[in-house]
N, C-alpha and C positions, 0 to 999 in steps of 0.2 A: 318829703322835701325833694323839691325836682332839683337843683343845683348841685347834692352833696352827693359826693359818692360812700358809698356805703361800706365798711368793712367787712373782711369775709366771715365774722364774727357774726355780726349783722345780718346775713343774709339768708333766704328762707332754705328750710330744710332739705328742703330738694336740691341747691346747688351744692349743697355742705358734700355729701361726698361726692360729687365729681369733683370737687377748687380738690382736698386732699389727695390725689391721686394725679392732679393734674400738678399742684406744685413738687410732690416726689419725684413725676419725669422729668421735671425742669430743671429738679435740684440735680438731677443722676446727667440727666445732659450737660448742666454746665459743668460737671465737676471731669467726666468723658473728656471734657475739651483739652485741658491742660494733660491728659492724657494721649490723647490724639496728639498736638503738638510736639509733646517730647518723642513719638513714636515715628513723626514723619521729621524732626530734627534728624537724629540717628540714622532713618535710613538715607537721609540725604548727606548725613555724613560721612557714610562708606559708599557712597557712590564718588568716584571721581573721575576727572576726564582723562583720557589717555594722552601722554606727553610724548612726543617725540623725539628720540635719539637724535643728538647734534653733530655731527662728525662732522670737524673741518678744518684743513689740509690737505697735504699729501701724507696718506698710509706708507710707511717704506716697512715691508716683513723682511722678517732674518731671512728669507731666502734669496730675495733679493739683493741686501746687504754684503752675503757670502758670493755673489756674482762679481763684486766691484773688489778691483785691487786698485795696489799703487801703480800707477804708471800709464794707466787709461787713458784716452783721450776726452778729454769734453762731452762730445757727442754720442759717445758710447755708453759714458755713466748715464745720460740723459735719454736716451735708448733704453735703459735698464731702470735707474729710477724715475721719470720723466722729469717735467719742466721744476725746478723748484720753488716753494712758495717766496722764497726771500731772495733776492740780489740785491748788493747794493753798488752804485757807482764809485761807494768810495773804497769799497774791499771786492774788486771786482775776481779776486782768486779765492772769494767763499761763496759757498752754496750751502744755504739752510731750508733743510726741511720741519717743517713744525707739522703735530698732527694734534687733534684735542675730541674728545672723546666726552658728551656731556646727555647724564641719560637721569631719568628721575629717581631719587633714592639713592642713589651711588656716589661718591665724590667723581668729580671731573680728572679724567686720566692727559697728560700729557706727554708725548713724545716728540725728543728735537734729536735732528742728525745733521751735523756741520762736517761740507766736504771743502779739502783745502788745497787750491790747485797751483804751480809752478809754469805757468806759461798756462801751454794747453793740455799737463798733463795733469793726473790727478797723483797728487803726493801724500794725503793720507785723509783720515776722515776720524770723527770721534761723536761723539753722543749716547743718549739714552740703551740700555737694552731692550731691543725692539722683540714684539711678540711676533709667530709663526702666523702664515695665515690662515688655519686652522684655529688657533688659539682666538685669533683675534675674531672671528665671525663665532666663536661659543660667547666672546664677550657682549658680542653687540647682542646676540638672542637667548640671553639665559632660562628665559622661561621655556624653551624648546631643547630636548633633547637631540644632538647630533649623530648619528652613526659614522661608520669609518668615511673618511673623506678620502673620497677615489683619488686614484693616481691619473694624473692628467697628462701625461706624456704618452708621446706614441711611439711603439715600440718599432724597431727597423723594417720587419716584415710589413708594419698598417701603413707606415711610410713609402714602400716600395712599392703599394698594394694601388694607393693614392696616387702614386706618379704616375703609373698603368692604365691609369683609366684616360679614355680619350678625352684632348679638352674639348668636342664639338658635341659633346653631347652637353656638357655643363652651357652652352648658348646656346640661347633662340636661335630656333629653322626662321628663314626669310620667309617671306611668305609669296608666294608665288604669282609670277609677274612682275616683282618689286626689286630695285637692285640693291644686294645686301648692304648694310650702313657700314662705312667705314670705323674702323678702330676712334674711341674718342684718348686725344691727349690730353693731359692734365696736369699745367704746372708742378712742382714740386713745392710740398707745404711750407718745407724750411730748409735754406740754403744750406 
């Protein structure tokens, strides 16, 4: 019968054992699949992408903080803790520093420091307990271990040692022929 297809029951002896062995791989392939699958699930599952720490504000560290008293001028705090993130025109004797800290896995840290001023001096301040800044750079990299954090001041001898040195060696020699370029001036950033 040329139209019907034949079942594998049907078929002459010779194909009989190759169809058995051929639907065993087929049966072991598909059943593989659903194994395969869950196996590349999983590791797609523990793959993830890396998120980047959010920081943003201004950082003020307790060392900073221990700098400022009462009685400071404006310009000084601002010198020491710079510009602050918040003014407003209608409490122009506060200055608020907000900082926020947001990293994956962690809760979102916040810190606020309100400075409160008397004209133009500074009459007192109040906010959060702020972290060292040591403390605070082991929190941004917790996966790395820190060693001691050098001492970054210069002691009076590296200082005097600094002043000694000539300043014509820290500038470019002219170069010959050429008449040396004048000094450049430079506005001032902020009145």
């Amino acid at each position: 019968m040329p139209g019907i297809i034949a079942s594998p029951l049907a078929m002459p002896s010779l194909l009989r054992p190759v169809s058995l062995p051929l639907l065993l791989l087929l049966a072991t392939c598909l059943s593989a699949c659903s194994s395969v699958r869950q196996a590349t699930q999983n590791l797609a599952g523990g793959i993830t992408p890396y998120k980047v720490p959010i920081i943003q504000g201004n950082f003020v560290s307790r060392e900073q903080l221990e700098q400022i008293k009462p009685g400071m001028p404006r310009a000084q705090v601002k010198d020491i803790l710079g510009t602050p993130l918040v003014t407003s025109v209608f409490h122009a004797d506060r200055w608020d520093y907000v900082f926020t800290l947001r990293r994956d896995g962690v809760p979102p840290q916040s810190r606020q420091l309100s400075l409160f001023f008397k004209g133009e001096l500074l009459e007192r301040y109040e906010g959060d307990t702020l972290p060292s800044e040591a403390e605070f750079v082991a929190q941004i990299d917790s996966r790395r271990k820190l060693g001691k954090v050098p001492d970054l001041q210069a002691s009076e001898e590296a200082l005097k040692a600094f002043a000694s040195k000539p300043a014509a060696a820290s500038t470019p020699a002219a170069l010959p022929g050429t008449a040396a370029a004048a000094p450049r001036s430079y506005p001032p950033l902020e009145p």
